[in-house]
C-alpha positions in Angstrom: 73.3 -22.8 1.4 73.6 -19.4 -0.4 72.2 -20.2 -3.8 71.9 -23.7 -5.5 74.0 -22.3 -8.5 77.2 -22.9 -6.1 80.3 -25.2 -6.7 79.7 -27.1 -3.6 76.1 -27.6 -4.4 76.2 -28.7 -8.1 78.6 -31.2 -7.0 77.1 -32.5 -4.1 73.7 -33.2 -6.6 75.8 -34.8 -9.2 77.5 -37.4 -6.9 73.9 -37.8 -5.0 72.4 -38.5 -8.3 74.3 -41.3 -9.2 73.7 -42.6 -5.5 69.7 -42.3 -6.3 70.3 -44.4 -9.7 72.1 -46.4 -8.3 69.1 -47.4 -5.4 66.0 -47.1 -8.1 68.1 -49.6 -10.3 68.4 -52.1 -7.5 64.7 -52.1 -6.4 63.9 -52.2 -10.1 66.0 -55.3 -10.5 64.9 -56.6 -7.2 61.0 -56.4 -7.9 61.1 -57.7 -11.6 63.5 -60.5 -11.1 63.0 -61.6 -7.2 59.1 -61.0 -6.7 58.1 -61.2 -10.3 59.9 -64.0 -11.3 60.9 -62.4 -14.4 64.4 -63.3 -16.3 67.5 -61.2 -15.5 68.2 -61.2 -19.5 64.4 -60.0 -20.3 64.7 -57.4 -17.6 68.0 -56.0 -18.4 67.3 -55.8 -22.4 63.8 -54.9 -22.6 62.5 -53.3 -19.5 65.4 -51.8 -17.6 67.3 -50.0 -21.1 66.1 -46.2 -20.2 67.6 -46.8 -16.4 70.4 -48.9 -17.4 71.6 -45.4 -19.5 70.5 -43.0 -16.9 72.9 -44.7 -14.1 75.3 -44.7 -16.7 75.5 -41.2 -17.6 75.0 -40.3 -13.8 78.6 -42.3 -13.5 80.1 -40.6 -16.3 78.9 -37.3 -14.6 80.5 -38.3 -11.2 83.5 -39.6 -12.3 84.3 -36.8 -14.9 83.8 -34.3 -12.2 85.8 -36.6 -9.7 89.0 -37.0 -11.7 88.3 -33.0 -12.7 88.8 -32.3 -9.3 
């Protein structure tokens, strides 16, 4: 890698972001609802809003840059 200010290697962190959402959501999920015991509705509303948006605009990133290219 020659700098981290390359094409190749801003693209290749925005589609690996959305990949690292992606996982922290689902052991998020899985720990509160399966080993908790909490409600899916009380996770996803109150506890689970700030990662619910991050994964979201991780997608928009990726697929923006994916139908860009």
């Amino acid at each position: 890698m020659s700098s981290i200010t390359s094409f190749e290697t801003l693209k290749n962190l925005i589609f690996y972001k959305e990949i690292a959402e992606i996982k922290i959501f689902g052991k998020l999920l899985q720990k509160k609802i399966m080993k908790d015991g909490e409600s899916f509705f009380d996770v996803w509303m109150y506890q689970a809003s700030d990662d619910i948006q991050s994964l979201a605009t991780a997608f928009g990133n990726r697929y923006m840059l994916q139908g860009a290219l």
